[in-house]
N, C-alpha and C positions, 0 to 999 in steps of 0.2 A: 263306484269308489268316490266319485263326488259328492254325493247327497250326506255323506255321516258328515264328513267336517262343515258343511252348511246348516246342517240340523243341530252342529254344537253349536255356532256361532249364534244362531237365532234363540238357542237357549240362555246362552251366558250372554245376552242383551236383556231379553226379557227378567233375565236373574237381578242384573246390576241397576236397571230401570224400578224393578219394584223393590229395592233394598234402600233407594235412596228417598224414596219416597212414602215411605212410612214413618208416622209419627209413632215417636216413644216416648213414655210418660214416665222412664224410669231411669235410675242409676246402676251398676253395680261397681267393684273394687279395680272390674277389671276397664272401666271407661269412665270417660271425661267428656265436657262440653268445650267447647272453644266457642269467643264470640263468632257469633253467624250461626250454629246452630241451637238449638232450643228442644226441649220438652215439653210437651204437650199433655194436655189430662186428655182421661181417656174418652169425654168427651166431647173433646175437643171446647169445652169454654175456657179453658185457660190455659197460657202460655208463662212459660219460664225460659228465660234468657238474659242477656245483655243489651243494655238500651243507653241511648243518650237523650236527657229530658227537652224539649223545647229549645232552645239558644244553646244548649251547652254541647261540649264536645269532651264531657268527661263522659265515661262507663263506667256504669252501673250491672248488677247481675239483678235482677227482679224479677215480679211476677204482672203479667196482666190481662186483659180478655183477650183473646185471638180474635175477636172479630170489632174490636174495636184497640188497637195497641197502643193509643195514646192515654188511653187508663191505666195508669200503673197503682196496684194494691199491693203491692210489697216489696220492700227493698232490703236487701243483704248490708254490702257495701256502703251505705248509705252516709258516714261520714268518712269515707276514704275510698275516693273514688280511682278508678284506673285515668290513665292519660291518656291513653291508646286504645286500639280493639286488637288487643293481646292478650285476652284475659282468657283464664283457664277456671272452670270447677270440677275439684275433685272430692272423689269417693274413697277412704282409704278401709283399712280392713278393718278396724274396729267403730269404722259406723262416721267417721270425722270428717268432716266436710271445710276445703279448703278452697278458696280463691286466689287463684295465681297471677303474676303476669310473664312475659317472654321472658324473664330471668330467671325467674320463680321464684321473687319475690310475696311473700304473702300477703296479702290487700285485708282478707278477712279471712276469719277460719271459726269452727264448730267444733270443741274438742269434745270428744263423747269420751265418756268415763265406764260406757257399757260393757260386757262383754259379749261384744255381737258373735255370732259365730258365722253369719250368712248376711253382714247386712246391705239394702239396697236402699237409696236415697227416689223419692216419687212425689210428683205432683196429682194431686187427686181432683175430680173433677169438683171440688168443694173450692180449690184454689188452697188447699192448706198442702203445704210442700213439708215432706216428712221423710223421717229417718226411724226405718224399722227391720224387722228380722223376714228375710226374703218368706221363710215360712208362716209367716203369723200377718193379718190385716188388722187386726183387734186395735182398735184405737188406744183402748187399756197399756196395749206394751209397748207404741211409739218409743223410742230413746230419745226422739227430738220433732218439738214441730214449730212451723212458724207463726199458726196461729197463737203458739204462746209469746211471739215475740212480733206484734202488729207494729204498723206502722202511724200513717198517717187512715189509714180504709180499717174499716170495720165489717168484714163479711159474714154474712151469715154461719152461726157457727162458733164466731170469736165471744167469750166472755172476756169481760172488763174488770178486775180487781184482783185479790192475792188470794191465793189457796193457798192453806197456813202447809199442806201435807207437802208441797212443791216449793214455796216460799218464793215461787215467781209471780212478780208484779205484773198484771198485766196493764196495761194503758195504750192511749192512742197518743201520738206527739205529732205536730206539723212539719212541712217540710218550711226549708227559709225562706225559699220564693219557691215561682212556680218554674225554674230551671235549675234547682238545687235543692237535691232532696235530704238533704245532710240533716240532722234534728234541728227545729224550729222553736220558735216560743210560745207557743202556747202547748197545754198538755190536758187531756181528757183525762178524766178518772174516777172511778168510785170510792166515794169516805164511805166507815163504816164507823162515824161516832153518835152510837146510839142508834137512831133511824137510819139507813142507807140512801146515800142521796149520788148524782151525779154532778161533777163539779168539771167546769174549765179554767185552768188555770195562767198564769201569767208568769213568763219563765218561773215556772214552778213552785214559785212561791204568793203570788197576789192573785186571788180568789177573783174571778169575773163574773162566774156564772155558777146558781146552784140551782136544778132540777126542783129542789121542795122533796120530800123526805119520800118515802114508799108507804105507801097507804093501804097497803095487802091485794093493791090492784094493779097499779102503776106510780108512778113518779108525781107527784102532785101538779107541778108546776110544766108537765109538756103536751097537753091535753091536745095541744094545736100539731105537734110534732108528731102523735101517733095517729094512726090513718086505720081504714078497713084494711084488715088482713097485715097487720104490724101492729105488735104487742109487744113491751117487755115484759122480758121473765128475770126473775130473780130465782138463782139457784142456791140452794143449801146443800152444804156439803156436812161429808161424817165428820171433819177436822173443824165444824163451829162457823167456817168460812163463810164468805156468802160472794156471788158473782154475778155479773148482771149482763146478759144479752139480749137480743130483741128477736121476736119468735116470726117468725117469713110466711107465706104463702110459697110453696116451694115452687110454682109455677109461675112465678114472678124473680127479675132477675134483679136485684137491687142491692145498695150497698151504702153506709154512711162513713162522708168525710169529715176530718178536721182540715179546716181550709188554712192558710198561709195569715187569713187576717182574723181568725179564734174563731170564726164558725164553725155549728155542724150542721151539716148538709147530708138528706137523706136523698138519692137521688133511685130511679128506674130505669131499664132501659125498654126502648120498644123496636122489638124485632122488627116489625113491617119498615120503620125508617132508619133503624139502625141506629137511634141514638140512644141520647141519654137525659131525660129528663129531670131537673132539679122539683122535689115536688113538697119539700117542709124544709124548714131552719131556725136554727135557736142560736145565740139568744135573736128575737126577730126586734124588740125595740129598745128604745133605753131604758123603759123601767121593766124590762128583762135582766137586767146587767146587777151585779150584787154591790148592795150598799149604794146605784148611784143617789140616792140621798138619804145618806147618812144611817147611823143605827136606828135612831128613832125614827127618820121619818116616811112620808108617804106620796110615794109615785106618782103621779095622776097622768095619763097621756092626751087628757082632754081640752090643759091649759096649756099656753102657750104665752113666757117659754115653757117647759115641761118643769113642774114641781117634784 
């Protein structure tokens, strides 16, 4: 008569021990996250949660590598941060995704206009955090994702520019510093007048930096910035569009930033040390920089001062 109730107990330990301890990559209608816990892809590269940047003690909801989580590649919330670790996301039934805090006040929200019938909100091991129909994986019917709405990270995967069929912009924007990741002033982006080029910009309007036009192979002007095994591609789309991403060695884990002072920075990481190596950047001198002299003239980095 002893042994059944000890052989429950050693069950429902062993039950509540492995319930708490499995990562999930997923949402549905019927849950929520609260700061302190997180989703995880399913292979475990990337985390989705609540963070606070470096100095700051605001909350953020974001995305970043689980094995390194001071990399953050994505932010929600990003100009209205929480005050507290009271922050709530949720799933609602038509696919909408909201940011709470202990009032339930809304911080940030996703109105989907779909009509989802089943839908479940998921981080995929790509780092692209998506809202789709629990029965369908098809990229094609996502209702929402975040690589259409990047931040300051560029990961494998993200195109850069507007598809006319979508009419979303894509771009990369900085954060203001490196403890506030609210939008920044400088802004990545692809023109598309006439030749396709890649341009950084100065709050949004004063041109710093242009790639040099596409030449059916690459960018003219980043010859230094592309490496073995990183290539851009430029895609054509049926809607005229054109988008431009950079094509990986998929066994390679890398990622490109716009930094807080208008760099982009392509960086790697190496598993055996666990970091993250910066290994190209543009613009890299002054006569990188657009117009630094003038319309007509011409650059030299060999005199000094620089012409």
């Amino acid at each position: 008569m002893t042994i059944l109730p000890f052989f429950i107990l050693i069950c429902f330990s062993c039950f509540w021990q492995f319930s708490i301890s499995v990562d999930v990559d997923y949402l549905t209608p019927t849950q929520s996250i609260r700061d302190g816990e997180t989703l995880v892809s399913p292979g475990q590269r990337f985390e989705l949660g609540f963070f606070s940047p470096a100095n700051s003690k605001n909350r953020y909801l974001g995305i970043w590598y689980k094995k390194t989580p001071q990399v953050i590649v994505w932010v929600a919330n990003r100009d209205r941060p929480l005050t507290d670790s009271n922050g709530f996301l949720i799933i609602k039934n038509n696919g909408s995704l909201f940011v709470t805090n202990q009032t339930n006040t809304l911080i940030w929200s996703l109105d989907s206009s779909s009509a989802a019938k089943s839908p479940v909100t998921q981080l995929l091991e790509t780092g692209n955090f998506v809202v789709r129909e629990n029965s369908s994986i098809n990229s094609q019917n996502y209702f929402w994702q975040s690589f259409d709405y990047p931040t300051e990270t560029s990961l494998p995967g993200i195109e850069v520019g507007t598809k006319l069929d979508t009419e979303i912009d894509r771009y990369l924007s900085s954060w203001k510093s490196i403890d506030n990741p609210s939008t920044g002033k400088y802004f990545y982006r692809m023109e598309n007048r006439g030749l396709p080029e890649i341009v950084i910009l100065n709050d949004e309007s004063t041109k710093i930096y242009r790639s040099g036009s596409w030449n059916g192979v690459r960018f003219s002007g980043l010859g230094t910035f592309i490496g073995n095994k990183f290539e851009p591609v430029l895609n054509f789309h049926n809607d005229n569009s054109m988008t431009n991403c950079f094509q990986y060695n998929i066994a390679v884990i890398t990622r490109i930033v716009l930094s807080t002072t208008g760099s982009v920075d392509r960086y790697v990481f190496n598993e055996k040390s666990n970091e993250w190596t910066r290994m190209s950047s543009f613009p890299g001198e002054f006569c990188d920089y657009h117009g630094h002299c003038g319309a007509n003239g011409f650059c030299s980095t060999n005199r000094s001062p620089i012409e």
